[in-house]
N, C-alpha and C positions, 0 to 999 in steps of 0.2 A: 782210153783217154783221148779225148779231140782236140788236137794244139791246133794253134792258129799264131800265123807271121804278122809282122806288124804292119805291111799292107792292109789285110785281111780285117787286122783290129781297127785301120784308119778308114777302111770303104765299109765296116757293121757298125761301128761306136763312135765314130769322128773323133776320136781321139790323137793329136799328132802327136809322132814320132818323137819330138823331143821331150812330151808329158811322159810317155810310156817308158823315154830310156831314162828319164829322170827319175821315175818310181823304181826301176829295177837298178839304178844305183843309191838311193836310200833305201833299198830292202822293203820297198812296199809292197811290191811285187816280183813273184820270181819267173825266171823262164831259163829255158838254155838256149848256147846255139849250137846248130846243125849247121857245121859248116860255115857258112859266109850268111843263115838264116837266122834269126833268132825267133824262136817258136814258146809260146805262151800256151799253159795248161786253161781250158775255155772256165774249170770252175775257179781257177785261180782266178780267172780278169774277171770273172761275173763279180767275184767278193771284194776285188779292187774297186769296179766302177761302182758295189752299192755303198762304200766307204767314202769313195769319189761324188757320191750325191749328197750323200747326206754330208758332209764336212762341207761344202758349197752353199749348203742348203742356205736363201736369209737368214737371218735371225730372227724370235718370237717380238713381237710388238713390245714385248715388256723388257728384253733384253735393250731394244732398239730406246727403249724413253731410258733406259739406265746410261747408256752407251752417249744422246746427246747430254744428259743431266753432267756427266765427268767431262765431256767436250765444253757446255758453258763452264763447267768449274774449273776449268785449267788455266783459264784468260788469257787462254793465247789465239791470237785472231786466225779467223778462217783464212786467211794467208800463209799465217804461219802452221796453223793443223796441214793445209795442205803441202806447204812444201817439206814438213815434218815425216808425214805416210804417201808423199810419189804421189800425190791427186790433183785432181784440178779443184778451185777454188769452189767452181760451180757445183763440184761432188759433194762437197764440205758445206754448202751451201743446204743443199736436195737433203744431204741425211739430219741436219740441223732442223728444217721444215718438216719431217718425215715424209719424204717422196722418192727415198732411193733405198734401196734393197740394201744390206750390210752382208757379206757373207762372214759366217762363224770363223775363219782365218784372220781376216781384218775386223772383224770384233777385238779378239782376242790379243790379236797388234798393239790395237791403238789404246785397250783397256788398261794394256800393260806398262805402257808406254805415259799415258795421263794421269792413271789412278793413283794415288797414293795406295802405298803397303797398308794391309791391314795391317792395325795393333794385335797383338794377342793379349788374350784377357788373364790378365795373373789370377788363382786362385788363389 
């Protein structure tokens, strides 16, 4: 088994130090320490960082026109969306136009956050 420290993870994957001890304290990832080291199994982080792309990844075009359709229907100005999800106005602006990237995190935020509850449909 090939461990690797978290140097090692920040000079192969550019990942810092406070991403990786943030995943090994929600259990996303595990490692031990050696010592005053902390050493990560390499197929664990491989299966971390392919979890780590794809949950980053943008969103599908069609996800993205659902995502501004609940942003117009919330009627709340791009002043307030932005100070509502920590962005700048300019951000709220770009996804509104469709010219900014949405990662599937902040999809799922602001989905939750605008959308009305579905109904359930009584039988």
């Amino acid at each position: 088994m090939n461990l690797l420290t978290i140097p090692e993870i920040i000079e192969r994957y550019g990942i810092s130090r406070f991403r990786i001890m943030r995943a090994v304290e929600a259990g996303e990832l595990s490692g031990r320490k050696i010592g005053q080291t902390w050493a990560f199994a390499q197929n664990d982080l491989e299966a971390f960082i392919s979890l780590l792309v794809e949950e980053n990844s943008p969103v599908s075009e069609k996800e993205l026109r659902k995502l501004r359709g609940a942003m117009f229907k919330s009627k709340l100005s791009q002043a307030d969306l932005a100070r509502k999800f920590e962005v700048s106005p300019s951000y709220i602006s770009h996804v509104l136009a469709g010219r900014a990237p949405v990662s599937r995190p902040r999809y799922r935020q602001i989905m939750r956050e605008i959308s009305p509850p579905e109904k359930l449909q009584s039988g």
